[in-house]
C-alpha positions as MATLAB code, in Angstrom:
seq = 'XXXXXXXXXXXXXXXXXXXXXXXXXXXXXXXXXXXXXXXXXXXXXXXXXXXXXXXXXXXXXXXXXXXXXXXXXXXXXXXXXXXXXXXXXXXXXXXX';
ca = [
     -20.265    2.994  -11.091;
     -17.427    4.955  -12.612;
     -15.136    3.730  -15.461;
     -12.834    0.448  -14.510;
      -9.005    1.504  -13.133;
      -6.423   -1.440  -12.973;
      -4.547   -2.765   -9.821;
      -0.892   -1.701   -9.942;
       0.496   -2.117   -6.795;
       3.040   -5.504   -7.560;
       1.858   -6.980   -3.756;
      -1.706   -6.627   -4.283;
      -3.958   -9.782   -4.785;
      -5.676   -7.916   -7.439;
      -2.702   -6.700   -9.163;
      -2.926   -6.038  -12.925;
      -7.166   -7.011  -13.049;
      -9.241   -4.465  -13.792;
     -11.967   -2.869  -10.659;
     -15.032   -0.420  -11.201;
     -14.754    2.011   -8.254;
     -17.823    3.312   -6.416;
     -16.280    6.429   -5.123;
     -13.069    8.223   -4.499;
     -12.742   10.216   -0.983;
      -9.942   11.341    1.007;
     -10.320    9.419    4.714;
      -7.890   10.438    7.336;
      -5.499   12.093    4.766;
      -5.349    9.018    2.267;
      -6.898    9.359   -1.140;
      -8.541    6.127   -1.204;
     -10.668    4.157   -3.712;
     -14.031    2.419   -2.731;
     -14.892   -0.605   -4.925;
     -17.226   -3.374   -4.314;
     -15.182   -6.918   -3.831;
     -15.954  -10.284   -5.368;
     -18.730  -10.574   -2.593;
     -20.340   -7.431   -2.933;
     -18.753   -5.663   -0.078;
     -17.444   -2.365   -0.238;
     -13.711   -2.282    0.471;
     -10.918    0.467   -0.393;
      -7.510    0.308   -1.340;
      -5.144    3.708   -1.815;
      -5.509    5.223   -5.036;
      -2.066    5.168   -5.521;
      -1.872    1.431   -6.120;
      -4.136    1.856   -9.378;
      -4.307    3.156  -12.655;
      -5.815    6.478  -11.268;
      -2.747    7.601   -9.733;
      -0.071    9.467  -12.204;
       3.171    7.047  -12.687;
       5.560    7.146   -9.599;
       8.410    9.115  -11.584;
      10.720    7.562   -9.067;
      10.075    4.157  -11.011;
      10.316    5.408  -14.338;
      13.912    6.954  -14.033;
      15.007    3.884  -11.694;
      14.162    2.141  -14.710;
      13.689   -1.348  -12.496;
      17.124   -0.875  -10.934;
      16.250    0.159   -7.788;
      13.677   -1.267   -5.766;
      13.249    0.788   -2.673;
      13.513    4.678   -2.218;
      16.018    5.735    0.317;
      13.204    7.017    2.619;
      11.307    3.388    2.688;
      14.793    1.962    3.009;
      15.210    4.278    6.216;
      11.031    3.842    7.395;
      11.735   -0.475    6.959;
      14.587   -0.064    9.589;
      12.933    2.185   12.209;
      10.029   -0.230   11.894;
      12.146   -3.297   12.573;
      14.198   -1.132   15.129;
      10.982   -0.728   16.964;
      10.396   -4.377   16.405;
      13.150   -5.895   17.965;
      12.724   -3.462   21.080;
       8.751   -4.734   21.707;
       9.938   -8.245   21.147;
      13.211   -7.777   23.808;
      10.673   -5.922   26.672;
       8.452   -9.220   25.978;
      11.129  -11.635   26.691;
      12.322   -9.485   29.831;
       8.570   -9.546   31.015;
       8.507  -13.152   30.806;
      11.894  -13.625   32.363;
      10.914  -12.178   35.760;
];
């Protein structure tokens, strides 16, 4: 066991508690951080939503004022773009 890192991610279930990581490994291009869950499993979560990770400088001169980054604004509406397209070539499917 390695030193405990704390949950920062806002969304997380485990944000701001405290988790003693097994490992750290890169899988599939994600730094990622193996710890061992209330039930003993081993599970991961991306070592950017701890303690581990330097502070997001994005947040510290946004200052809480901004939310979302420009890019994650753009990602969110290609996502839902892509959305509503799957969910219109259901309906058709189910029309004919």
């Amino acid at each position: 066991m390695t030193a405990p890192v704390r949950v920062t991610h806002p969304f997380h279930p485990l944000f701001g508690q405290e988790i003693a990581f097994v490992e750290r490994r890169v899988h599939w291009g994600d730094d990622l951080l193996f710890y061992r869950d209330h039930r003993g499993y081993v599970t991961s979560l991306p070592t950017r939503w701890t303690s581990l990770q330097d502070e997001d400088l994005f947040l510290v001169v946004s200052a809480g004022r901004s939310h979302f980054r420009v890019t994650d604004l753009i990602d969110l509406a290609s996502l839902i773009t892509e959305l509503q397209f799957a969910l219109r070539a259901l309906k058709d499917r189910h029309e004919l």
